[in-house]
N, C-alpha and C positions, 0 to 999 in steps of 0.2 A: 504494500500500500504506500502511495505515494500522502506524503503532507500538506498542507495547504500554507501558503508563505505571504507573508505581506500584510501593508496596513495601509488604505484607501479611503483620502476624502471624497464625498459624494453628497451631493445635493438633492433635496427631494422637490419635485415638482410641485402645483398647486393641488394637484390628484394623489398626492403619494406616493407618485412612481419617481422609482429610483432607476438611473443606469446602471448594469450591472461595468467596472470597470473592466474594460479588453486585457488588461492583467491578469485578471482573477477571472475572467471569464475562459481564458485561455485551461488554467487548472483546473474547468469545472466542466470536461466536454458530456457529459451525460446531462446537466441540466439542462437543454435545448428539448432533450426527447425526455427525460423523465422526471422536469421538475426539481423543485426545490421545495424545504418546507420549512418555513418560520415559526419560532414560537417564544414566548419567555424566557428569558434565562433565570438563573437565580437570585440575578439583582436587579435591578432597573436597565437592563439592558435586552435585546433580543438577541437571536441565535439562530443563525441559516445552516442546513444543516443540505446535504446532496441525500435523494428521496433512499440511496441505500444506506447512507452511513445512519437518516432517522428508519430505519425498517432495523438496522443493529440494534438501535435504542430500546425499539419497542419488544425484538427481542429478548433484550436483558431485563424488562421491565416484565415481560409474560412471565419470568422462570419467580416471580415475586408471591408470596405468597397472601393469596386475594381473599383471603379473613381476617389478615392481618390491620389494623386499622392505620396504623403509621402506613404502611407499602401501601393500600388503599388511598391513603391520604396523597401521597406522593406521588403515586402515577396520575390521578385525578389533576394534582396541580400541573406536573410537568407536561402530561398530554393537551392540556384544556388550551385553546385556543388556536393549538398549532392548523396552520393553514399553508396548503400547497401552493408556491408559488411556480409561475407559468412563464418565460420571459417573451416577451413581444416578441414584433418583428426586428424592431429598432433594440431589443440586448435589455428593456426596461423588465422591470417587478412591478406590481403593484403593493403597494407593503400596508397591510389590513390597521386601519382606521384607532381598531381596542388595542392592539399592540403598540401601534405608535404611542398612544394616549399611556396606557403600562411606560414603556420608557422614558415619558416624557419629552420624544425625539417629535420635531417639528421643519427643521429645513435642512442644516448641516448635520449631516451622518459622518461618523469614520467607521469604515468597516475595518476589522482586526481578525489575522487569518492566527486562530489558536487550533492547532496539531490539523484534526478532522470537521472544524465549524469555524462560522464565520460569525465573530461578535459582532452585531450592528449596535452605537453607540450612538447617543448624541453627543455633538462635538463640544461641547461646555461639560458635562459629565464626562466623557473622555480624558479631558484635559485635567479637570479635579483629579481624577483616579489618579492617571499617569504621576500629577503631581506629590501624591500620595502616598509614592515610592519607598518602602521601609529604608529607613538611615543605614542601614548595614544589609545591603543586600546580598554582600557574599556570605552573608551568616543564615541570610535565610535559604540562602542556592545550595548551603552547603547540609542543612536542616534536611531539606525537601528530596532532596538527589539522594541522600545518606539513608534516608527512610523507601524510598523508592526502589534504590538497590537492595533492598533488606537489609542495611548494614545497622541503624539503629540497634538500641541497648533497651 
C-alpha cells in the first residue's frame, strides 16, 4: 500500500465544492470511478477517506462487539454522517452542508494527507493546531515511535 503525502490549500466555492488538488488527485486514481467518503473526524475537523481504505474501517468496526454499549456508541458516532463523495467533471467535491457546519470550515480549507486519509481543516483551526506544537517534540516522536515499536516499559 502506497501512503498519501502532502498538505493543500483549497478554497471552497459558494456551493461547497471544493477542487480536488491535481496533487493529490494524482494519489487518489480510484476516486474518479469509486468515490470518496467524508465524514467527522475526532475533532473538529473532517476526514476523506478512498471508498476502500473506508470499507477497511467499517471492517474493523463489524468484528466490534454490537451489545456492547461503548462499541455501539462509537461506531454510531464514527459512521453517522459519513457521505460518498462523487468528483465532477471539473476534479470538484461537493463537501455536505452538516459537516462543514461540524468543522466549522467555511471558505479556506487545508487539506493534510495523514498515512491512508485526508484531514480537511479549516485554515484558522489549522493554523491554531499547527501552532500548538508540543515544546519538545523529539520527546514526544520518541514517546510514540518507542510504544509503537513495542519497545515501551
Amino acid at each position: 500500500m502506497s501512503y498519501l503525502t502532502g498538505e493543500f490549500n483549497c478554497k471552497l466555492d459558494a456551493k461547497g465544492r471544493m477542487m480536488i488538488p491535481s496533487d493529490l488527485k494524482k494519489q487518489l486514481p480510484e476516486a474518479e470511478n469509486e468515490g470518496l467518503v467524508i465524514n467527522r473526524g475526532l475533532e473538529n475537523y473532517l476526514v476523506i477517506y478512498t471508498k476502500r481504505e473506508w470499507d477497511l474501517k467499517l471492517g474493523e468496526l463489524s468484528k466490534l462487539n454490537e451489545y456492547d454499549r461503548k462499541a455501539i456508541k462509537f461506531v454510531r458516532y464514527f459512521t453517522g454522517g459519513a457521505t460518498v463523495l462523487q468528483p465532477d467533471a471539473a476534479g470538484r467535491v461537493n463537501l455536505p452542508k452538516h459537516l462543514l457546519d461540524y468543522a466549522g470550515i467555511s471558505g479556506e480549507v487545508v487539506l493534510t494527507c495523514m498515512l491512508n486519509k485526508v484531514e480537511v481543516w479549516d485554515k484558522k483551526a489549522h493554523e491554531k493546531m499547527i501552532s500548538e506544537e508540543p515544546e519538545n517534540f523529539a520527546e514526544l516522536a520518541e514517546e510514540v515511535m518507542a510504544k509503537g515499536r513495542g519497545r515501551d516499559e
